[in-house]
TILO-693974 format. One line per 4 residues: their letters; for each residue x, z, y of C-alpha. Coordinates in steps of 0.05 Angstrom, whole numbers, plus 5000, padded with zeros to 4 digits. Example, Ala and Ser with C-alpha at 12.3 -4.5 7.8 and 13.67 -1.06 7.14 Angstrom:
2
as) 5246 5156 4910 ~ 5273 5143 4979 $
END
This chain:
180
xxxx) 5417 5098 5046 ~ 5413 5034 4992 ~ 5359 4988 5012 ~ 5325 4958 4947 $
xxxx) 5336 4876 4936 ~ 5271 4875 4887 ~ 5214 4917 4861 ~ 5231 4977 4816 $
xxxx) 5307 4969 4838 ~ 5304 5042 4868 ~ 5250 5093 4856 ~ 5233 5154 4902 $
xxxx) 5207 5210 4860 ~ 5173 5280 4883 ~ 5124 5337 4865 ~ 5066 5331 4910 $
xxxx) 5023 5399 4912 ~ 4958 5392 4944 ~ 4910 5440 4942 ~ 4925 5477 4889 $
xxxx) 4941 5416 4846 ~ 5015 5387 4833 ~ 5023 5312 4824 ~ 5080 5273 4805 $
xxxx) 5093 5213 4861 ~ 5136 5160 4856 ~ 5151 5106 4907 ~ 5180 5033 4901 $
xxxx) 5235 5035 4956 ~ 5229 4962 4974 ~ 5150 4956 4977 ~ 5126 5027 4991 $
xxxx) 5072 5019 4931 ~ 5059 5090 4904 ~ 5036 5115 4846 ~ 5015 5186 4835 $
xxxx) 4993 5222 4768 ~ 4966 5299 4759 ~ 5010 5338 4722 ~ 4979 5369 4663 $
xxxx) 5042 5424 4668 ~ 5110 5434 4711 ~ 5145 5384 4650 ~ 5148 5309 4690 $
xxxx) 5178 5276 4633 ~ 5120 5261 4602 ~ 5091 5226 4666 ~ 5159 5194 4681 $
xxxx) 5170 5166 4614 ~ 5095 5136 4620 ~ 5109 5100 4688 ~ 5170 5079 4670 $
xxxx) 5140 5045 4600 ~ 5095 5016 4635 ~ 5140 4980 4692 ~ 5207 4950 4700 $
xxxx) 5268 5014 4697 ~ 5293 5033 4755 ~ 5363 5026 4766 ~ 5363 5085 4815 $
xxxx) 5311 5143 4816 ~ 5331 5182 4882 ~ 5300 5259 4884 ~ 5301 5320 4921 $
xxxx) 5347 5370 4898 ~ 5283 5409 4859 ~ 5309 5435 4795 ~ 5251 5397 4753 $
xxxx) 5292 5332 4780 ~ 5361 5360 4774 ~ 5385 5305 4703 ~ 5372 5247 4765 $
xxxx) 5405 5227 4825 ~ 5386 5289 4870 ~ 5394 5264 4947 ~ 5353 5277 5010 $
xxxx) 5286 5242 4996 ~ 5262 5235 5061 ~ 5221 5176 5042 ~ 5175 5211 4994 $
xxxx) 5168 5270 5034 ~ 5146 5226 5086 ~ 5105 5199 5036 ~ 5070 5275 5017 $
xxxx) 5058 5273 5089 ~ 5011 5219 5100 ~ 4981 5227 5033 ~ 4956 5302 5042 $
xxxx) 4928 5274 5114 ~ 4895 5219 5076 ~ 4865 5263 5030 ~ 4845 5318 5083 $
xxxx) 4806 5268 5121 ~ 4766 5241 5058 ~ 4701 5284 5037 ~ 4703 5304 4971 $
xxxx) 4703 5371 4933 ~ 4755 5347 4883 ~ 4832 5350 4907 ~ 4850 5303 4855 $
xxxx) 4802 5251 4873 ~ 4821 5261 4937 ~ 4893 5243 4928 ~ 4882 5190 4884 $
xxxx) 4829 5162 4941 ~ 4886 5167 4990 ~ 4936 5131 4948 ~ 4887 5082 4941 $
xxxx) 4887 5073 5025 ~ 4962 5087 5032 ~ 4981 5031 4985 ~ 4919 4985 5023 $
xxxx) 4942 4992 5086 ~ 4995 4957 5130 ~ 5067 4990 5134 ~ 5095 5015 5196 $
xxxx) 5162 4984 5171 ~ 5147 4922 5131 ~ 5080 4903 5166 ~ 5055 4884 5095 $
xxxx) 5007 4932 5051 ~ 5046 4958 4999 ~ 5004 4925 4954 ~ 5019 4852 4970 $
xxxx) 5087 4862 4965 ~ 5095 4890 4905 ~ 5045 4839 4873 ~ 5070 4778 4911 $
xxxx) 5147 4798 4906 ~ 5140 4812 4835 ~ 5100 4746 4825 ~ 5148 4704 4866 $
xxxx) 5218 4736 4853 ~ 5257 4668 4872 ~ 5229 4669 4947 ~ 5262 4705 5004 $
xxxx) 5233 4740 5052 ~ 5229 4687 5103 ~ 5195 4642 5054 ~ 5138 4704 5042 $
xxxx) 5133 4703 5120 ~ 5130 4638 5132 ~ 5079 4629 5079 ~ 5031 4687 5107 $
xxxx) 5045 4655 5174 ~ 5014 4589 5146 ~ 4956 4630 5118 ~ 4944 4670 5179 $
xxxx) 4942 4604 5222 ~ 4895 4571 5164 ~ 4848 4627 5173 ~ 4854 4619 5252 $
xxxx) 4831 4550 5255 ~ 4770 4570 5211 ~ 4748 4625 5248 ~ 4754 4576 5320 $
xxxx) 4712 4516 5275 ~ 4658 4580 5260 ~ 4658 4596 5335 ~ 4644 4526 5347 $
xxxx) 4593 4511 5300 ~ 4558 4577 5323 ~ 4568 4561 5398 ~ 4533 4489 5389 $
xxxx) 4475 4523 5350 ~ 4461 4565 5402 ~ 4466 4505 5459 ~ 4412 4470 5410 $
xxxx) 4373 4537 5416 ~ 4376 4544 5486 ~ 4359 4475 5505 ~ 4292 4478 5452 $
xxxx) 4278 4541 5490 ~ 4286 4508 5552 ~ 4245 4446 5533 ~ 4190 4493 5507 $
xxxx) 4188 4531 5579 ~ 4185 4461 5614 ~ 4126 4441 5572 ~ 4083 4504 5581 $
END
């Protein structure tokens, strides 16, 4: 299997069907961002040609071998099948009468959360990679490394700051049970 260099370089594309309702998905390879559309009717065209207008073109769209994908490169898409997996799980744990909502709710979380395999959401990579093509991925790690530690050495200054407030609390307590 290729592995992607940058955003959009390979696309995973399948039908999702949840609930009655078919969706297209499509999946950045490198980030794991998803996007997800209702289909109106069994023609994807339409929704491909819209995604694709509105990003960078793919230089590889890998599919199933479904006939609706067959003018593509049909491969095993185990990637967006995992995908369909964790999506319709998503969606069956979320509470609301509308399947569509549902899914869209669930892509929403999917492409929030941290990646087994990258250990970034989705999200930040495909908006940080895209934003800062020129670093590598050492640099990206080394700069969320430098954030994570920045945000360490706040929280322990809070903790601080809230453990010498309550010292000041307890001693005016104990002053004021001395007194009495």
């Amino acid at each position: 299997m290729e592995t992607a260099k940058f955003p959009f370089e390979i696309v995973n594309i399948d039908k999702l069907t949840y609930d009655g309702k078919s969706f297209l998905l499509l999946e950045d390879s490198l980030t794991r961002y998803i996007w997800v559309t209702p289909l109106k009717t069994e023609e994807v065209y339409n929704d491909m040609h819209q995604f694709l207008h509105a990003n960078p073109t793919p230089e590889k769209i890998i599919t199933d071998n479904e006939q609706t994908f067959k003018t593509y490169h049909p491969e095993s898409n185990g990637i967006a099948e995992r995908v369909i997996k964790t999506l319709k799980g998503l969606a069956d744990a979320l509470d609301h009468e509308d399947p569509v909502v549902r899914i869209l709710r669930a892509v929403k979380n999917y492409n929030q959360s941290p990646h087994t395999t990258t250990t970034y959401t989705p999200e930040e990579l495909l908006y940080t990679i895209s934003k800062r093509t020129t670093e590598t991925q050492e640099e990206i790690n080394e700069r969320r490394k430098e954030r994570n530690l920045s945000q360490l050495q706040d929280a322990r200054e809070k903790i601080a700051q809230a453990k010498e407030v309550n010292q000041k609390k307890k001693k005016e307590q104990a002053k004021k049970k001395i007194t009495k």
